[in-house]
C-alpha positions as CSV (number, residue, x, y, z in Angstrom):
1,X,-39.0,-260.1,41.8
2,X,-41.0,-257.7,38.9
3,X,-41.6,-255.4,41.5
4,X,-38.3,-255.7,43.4
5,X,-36.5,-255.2,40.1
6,X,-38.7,-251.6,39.5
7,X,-37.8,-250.4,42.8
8,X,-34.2,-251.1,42.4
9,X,-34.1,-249.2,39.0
10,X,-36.0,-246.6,40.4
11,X,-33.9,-246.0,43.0
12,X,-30.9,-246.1,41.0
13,X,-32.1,-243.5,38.9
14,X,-33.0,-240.9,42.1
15,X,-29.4,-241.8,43.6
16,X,-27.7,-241.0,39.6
17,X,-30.0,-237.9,39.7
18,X,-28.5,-236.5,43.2
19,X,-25.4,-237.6,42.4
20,X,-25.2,-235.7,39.4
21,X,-26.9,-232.8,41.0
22,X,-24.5,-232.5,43.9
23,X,-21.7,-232.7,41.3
24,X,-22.9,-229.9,39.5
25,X,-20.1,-227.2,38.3
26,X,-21.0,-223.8,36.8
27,X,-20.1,-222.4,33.9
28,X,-17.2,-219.9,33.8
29,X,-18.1,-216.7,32.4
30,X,-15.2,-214.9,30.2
31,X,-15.7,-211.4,30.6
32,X,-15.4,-209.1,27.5
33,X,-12.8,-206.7,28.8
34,X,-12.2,-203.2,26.2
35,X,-8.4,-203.8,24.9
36,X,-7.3,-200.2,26.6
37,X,-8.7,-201.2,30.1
38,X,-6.8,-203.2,33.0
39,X,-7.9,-206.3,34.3
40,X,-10.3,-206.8,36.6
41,X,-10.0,-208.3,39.7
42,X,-12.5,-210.5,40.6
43,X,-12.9,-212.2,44.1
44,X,-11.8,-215.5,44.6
45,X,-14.9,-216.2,46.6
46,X,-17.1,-215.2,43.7
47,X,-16.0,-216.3,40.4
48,X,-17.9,-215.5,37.7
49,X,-19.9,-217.7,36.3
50,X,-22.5,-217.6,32.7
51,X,-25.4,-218.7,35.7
52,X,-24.1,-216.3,38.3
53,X,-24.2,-213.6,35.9
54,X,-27.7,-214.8,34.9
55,X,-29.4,-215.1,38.1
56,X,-27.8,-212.0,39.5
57,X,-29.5,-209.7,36.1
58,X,-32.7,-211.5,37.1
59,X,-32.1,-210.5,40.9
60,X,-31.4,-206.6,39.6
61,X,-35.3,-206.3,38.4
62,X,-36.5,-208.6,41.4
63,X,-39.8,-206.4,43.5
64,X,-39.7,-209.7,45.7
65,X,-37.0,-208.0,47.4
66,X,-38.5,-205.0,48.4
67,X,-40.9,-205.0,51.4
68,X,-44.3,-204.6,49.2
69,X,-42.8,-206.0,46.2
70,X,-42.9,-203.3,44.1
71,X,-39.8,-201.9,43.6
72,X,-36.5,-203.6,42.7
73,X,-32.4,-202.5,42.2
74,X,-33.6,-201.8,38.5
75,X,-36.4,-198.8,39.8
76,X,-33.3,-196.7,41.3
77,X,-30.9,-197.5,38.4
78,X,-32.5,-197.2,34.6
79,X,-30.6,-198.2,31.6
80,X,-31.7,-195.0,30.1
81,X,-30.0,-193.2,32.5
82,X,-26.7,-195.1,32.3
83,X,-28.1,-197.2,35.0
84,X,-28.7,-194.2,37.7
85,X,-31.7,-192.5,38.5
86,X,-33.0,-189.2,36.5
87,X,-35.0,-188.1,39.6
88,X,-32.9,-185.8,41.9
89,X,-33.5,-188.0,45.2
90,X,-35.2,-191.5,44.6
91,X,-38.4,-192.8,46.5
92,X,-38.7,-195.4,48.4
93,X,-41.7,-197.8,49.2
94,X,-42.7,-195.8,52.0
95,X,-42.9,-192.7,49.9
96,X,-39.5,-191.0,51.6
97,X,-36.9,-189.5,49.3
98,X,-33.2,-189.9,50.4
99,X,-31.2,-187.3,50.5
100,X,-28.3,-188.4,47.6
101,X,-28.8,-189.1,44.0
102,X,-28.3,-192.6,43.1
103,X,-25.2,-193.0,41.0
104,X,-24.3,-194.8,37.6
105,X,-23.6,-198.1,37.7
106,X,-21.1,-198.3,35.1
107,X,-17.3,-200.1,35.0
108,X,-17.5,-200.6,38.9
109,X,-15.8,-203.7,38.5
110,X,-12.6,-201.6,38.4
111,X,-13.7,-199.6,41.8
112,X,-12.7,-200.5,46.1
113,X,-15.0,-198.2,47.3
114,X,-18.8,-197.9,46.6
115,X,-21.9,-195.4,47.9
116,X,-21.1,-191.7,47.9
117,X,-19.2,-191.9,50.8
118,X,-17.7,-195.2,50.5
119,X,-19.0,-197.2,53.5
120,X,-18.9,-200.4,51.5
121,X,-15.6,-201.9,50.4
122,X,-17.2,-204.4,47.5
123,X,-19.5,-204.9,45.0
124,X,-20.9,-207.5,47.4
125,X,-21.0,-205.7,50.4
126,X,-22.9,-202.7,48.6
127,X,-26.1,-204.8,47.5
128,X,-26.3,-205.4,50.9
129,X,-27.6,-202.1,51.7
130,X,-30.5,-201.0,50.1
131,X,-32.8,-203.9,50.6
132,X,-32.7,-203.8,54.4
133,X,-32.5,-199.9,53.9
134,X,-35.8,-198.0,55.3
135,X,-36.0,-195.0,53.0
136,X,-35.5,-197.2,49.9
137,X,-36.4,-201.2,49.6
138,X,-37.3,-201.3,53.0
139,X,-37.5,-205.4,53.6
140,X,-35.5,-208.0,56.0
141,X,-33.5,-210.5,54.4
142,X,-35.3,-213.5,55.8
143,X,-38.3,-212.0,54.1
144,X,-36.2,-211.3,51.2
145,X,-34.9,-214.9,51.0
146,X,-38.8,-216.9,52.0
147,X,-40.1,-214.9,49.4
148,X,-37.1,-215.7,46.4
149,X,-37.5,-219.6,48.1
150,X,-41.5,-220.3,47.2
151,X,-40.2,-220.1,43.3
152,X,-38.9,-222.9,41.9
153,X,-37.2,-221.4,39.4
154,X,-35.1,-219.4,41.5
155,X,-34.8,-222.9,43.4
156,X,-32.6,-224.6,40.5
157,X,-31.3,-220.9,39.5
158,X,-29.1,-220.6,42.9
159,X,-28.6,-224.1,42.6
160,X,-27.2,-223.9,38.8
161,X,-25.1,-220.8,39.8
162,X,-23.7,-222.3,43.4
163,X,-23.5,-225.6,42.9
164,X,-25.4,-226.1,45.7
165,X,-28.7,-226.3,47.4
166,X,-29.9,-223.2,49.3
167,X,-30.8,-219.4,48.9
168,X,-29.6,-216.5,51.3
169,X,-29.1,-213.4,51.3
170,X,-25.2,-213.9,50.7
171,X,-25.5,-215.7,47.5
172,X,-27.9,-213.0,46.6
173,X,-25.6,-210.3,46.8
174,X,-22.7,-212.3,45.1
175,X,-24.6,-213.0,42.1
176,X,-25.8,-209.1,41.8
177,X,-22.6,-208.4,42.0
178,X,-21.4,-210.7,39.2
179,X,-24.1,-209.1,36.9
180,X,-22.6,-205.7,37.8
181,X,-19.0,-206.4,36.9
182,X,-20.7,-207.3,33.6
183,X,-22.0,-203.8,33.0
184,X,-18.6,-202.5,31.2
185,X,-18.8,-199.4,29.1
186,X,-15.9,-199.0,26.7
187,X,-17.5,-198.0,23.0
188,X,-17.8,-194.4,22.8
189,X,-16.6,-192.4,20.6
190,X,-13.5,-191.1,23.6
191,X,-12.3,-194.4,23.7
192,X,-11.2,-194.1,20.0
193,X,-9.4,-190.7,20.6
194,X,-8.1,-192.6,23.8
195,X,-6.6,-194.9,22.0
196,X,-5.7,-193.3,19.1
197,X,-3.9,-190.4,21.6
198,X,-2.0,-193.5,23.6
199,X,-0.4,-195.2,20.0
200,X,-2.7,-198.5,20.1
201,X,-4.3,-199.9,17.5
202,X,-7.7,-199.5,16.3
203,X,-10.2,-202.0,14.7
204,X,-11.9,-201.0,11.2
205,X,-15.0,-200.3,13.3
206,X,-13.2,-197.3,15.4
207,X,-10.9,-196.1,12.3
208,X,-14.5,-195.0,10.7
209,X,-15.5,-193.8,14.0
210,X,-12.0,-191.9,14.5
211,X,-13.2,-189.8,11.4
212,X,-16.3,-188.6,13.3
213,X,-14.3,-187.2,15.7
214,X,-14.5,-183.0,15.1
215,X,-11.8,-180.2,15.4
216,X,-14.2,-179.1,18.4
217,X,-14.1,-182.3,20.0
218,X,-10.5,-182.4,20.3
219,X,-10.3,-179.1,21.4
220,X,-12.1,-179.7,24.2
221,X,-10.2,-182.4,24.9
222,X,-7.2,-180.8,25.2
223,X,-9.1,-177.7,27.4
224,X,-10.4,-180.9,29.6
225,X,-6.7,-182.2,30.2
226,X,-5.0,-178.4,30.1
227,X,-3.5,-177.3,33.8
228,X,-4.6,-174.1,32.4
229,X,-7.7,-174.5,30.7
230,X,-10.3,-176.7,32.3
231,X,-8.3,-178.6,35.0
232,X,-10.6,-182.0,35.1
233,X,-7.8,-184.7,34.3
234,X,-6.7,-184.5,38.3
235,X,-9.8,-186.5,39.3
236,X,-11.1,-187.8,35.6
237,X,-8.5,-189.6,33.3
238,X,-7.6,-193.0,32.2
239,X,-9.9,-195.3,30.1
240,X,-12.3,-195.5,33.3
241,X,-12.6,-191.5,33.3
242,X,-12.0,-191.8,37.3
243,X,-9.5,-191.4,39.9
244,X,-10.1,-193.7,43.0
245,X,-10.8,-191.2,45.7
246,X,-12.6,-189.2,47.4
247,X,-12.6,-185.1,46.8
248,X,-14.2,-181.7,48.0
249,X,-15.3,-180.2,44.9
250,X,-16.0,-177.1,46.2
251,X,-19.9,-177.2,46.3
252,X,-20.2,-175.6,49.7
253,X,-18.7,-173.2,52.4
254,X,-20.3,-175.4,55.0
255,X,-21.7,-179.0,54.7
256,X,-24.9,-179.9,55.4
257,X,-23.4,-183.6,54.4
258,X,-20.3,-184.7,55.6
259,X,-20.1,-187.3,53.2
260,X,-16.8,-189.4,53.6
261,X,-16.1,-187.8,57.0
262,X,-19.5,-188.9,58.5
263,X,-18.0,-192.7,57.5
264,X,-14.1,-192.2,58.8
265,X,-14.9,-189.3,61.3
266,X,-12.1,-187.7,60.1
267,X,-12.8,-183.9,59.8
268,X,-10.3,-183.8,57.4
269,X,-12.7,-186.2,55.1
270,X,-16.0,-183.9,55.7
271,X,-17.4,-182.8,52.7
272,X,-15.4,-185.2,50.3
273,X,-17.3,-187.9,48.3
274,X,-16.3,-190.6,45.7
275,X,-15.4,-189.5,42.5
276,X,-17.8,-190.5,39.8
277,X,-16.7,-190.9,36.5
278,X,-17.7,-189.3,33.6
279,X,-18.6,-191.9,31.5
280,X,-22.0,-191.7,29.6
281,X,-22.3,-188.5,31.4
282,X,-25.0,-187.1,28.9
283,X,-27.3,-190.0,30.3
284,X,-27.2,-189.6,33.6
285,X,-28.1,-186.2,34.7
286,X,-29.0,-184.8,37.4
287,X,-25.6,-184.5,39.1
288,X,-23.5,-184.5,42.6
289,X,-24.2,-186.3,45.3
290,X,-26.9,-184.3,45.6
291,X,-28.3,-184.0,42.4
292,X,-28.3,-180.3,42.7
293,X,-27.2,-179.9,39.0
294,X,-30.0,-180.6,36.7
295,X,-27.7,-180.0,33.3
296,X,-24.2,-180.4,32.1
297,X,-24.2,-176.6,31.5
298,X,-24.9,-175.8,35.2
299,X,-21.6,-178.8,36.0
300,X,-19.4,-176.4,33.9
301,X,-20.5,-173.3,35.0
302,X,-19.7,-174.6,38.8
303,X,-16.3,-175.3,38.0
304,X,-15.8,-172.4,35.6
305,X,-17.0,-169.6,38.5
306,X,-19.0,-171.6,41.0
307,X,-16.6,-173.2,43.4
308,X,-17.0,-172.2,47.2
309,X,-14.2,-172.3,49.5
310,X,-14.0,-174.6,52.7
311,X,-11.1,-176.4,54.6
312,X,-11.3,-179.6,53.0
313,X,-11.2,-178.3,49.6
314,X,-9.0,-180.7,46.7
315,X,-5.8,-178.7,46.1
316,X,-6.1,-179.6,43.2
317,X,-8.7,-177.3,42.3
318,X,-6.0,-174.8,41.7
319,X,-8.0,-171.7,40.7
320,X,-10.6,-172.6,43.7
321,X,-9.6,-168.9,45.5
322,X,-11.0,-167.4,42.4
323,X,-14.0,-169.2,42.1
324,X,-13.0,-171.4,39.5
325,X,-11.1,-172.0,36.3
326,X,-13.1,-168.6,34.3
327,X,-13.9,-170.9,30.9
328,X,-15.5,-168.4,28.7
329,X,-18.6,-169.5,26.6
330,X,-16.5,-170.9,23.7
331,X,-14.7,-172.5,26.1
332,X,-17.4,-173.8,28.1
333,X,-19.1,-175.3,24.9
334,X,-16.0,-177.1,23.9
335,X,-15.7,-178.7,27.0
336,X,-19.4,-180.1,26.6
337,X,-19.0,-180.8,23.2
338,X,-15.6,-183.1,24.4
339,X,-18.0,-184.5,27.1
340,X,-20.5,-185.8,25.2
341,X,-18.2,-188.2,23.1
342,X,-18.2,-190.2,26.6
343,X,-21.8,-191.5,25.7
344,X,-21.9,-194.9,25.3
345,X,-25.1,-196.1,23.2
346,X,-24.3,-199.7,22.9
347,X,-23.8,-200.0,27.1
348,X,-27.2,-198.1,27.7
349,X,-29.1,-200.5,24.9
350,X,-27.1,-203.5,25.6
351,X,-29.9,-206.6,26.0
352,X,-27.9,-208.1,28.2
353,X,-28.3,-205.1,30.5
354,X,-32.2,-205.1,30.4
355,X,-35.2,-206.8,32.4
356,X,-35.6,-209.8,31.7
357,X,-38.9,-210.8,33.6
């Protein structure tokens, strides 16, 4: 009966312990959302959760998902660099450049379309891509997955983030993408002068920082928004510094990259990629799709003189028949000096950003 009576506990307790495994509910994660932004929306097939958002940073500075385990999403996207990559092309495992700098990650909560050329329509969707990719991560999901299964820590990570037993290469991707929609930037010194411009209210904090703010900064501010001056507020406004489309900047005559129109095959799309935007724009240099500008200087100077014509250029690059919008130096320094007070310390320091392996 001793023994009986052992068993019987014993079993209890393993039956308690599944059932209050399989009941397990994770933790909603409240996202801390800048007063002057909108709301994000957030899929209803991937709510965000404190262990989502905690396995999915982990995931970010994972090797195991590359094919030789040496690289990870976090090689391609530094925090130093506002999350991009400060080489012109990145390098894969193989040793093969691509052929398009890897861009910020930065508020892309608030974005539909993602890659330069938008061929994936989610957060989700986009961490697909580069582990499977050949040029970067080079790896198969199965692989992928076996690999993230022999740890047991992972084991109860996916489990404490789903709810559920199991790891593939879905669940991966959701919980990357929940750490991403955590990556907001909205403490530089524009969103003061943002605010302050649009009548809301500031905290103590950004009343101090409001008296930073320099005659030269504001000047090029308004050059940045004037029809006449700089022309940028077409594609770069708002708190998120980007419009949600795709444009022709006038970098070439003739493409070499058809960027959106390779995706829709629409020759009315070639040469157009996603807008960027321009926050923490200091950090994350080189720039273009390409990478072909190695300084903010050589940015300006394209749009000041640079801009080539083609048949898919924006029209609302309204001085694009004469090459640009002609800043002079003074001009061209005030715009930089306005485009620096994008820089967001805080984001590119945050600990919650960084590696935590």
């Amino acid at each position: 009966m001793r023994y009986l009576l052992i068993i019987f506990v014993a079993l209890a307790v393993v039956l308690s312990c599944r059932k209050d495994k399989t009941g397990y509910t994770p933790t909603p994660y409240e996202l801390e959302i800048p007063s002057h932004f909108p709301q994000m929306i957030i899929p209803e097939d991937n709510p965000m959760t404190v262990e989502g958002v905690e396995l999915g940073r982990k995931l970010f500075y994972e090797k195991k998902l590359s094919g030789d385990n040496t690289q990870s999403c976090g090689s391609c996207h530094s925090p130093q660099a506002a999350f991009s990559d400060p080489n012109q092309f990145s390098t894969g495992i193989d040793g093969i450049q691509g052929n398009r700098n890897a861009m910020a990650i930065v508020n892309l909560g608030w974005n539909s379309d993602f890659f330069w050329d938008g061929r994936a329509g989610s957060l989700e969707e986009q961490a697909l891509g580069p582990v499977v990719n050949p040029i970067e991560m080079h790896e198969t999901w199965p692989n992928a997955v076996a690999k993230l299964n022999e740890s047991q820590e992972y084991r109860n990570m996916f489990f404490r983030a789903f709810g559920e037993e199991g790891i593939d290469s879905i669940k991966v991707t959701k919980a990357l993408a929940q750490f991403m929609r955590t990556m907001i930037s909205g403490k530089s010194k524009f969103d003061v002068m943002y605010k302050f411009e649009n009548n809301l209210s500031l905290t103590a904090e950004e009343q101090q920082i409001y008296q930073t703010v320099t005659a030269s900064e504001w000047a090029g501010y308004d050059l940045f928004k004037s029809l006449n001056g700089a022309d940028c507020f077409h594609c770069h406004n708002g708190p998120l510094m980007q419009v949600l489309k795709f444009s022709n900047n006038g970098l070439d005559a003739t493409f070499t990259d058809l960027g959106r129109g390779a995706i829709t095959g629409n020759p009315n799309d070639n040469g157009k990629f996603k807008v960027p935007t321009l926050r923490n724009i200091e950090y994350s240099a080189p720039y273009m799709h390409d990478g072909r500008f190695a300084t903010l200087d050589d940015v300006i100077d394209h749009y000041s003189f640079g801009i080539q014509m083609s048949p898919t250029i924006d029209p609302q690059i309204e001085f694009a028949s004469q090459g640009g919008v002609q800043l002079d130096p003074i001009e061209r320094d005030l715009l930089k000096q306005f485009l620096m007070t994008l820089s967001d310390p805080e984001f590119i320091n945050n600990p919650d950003f960084q590696d935590p392996n």
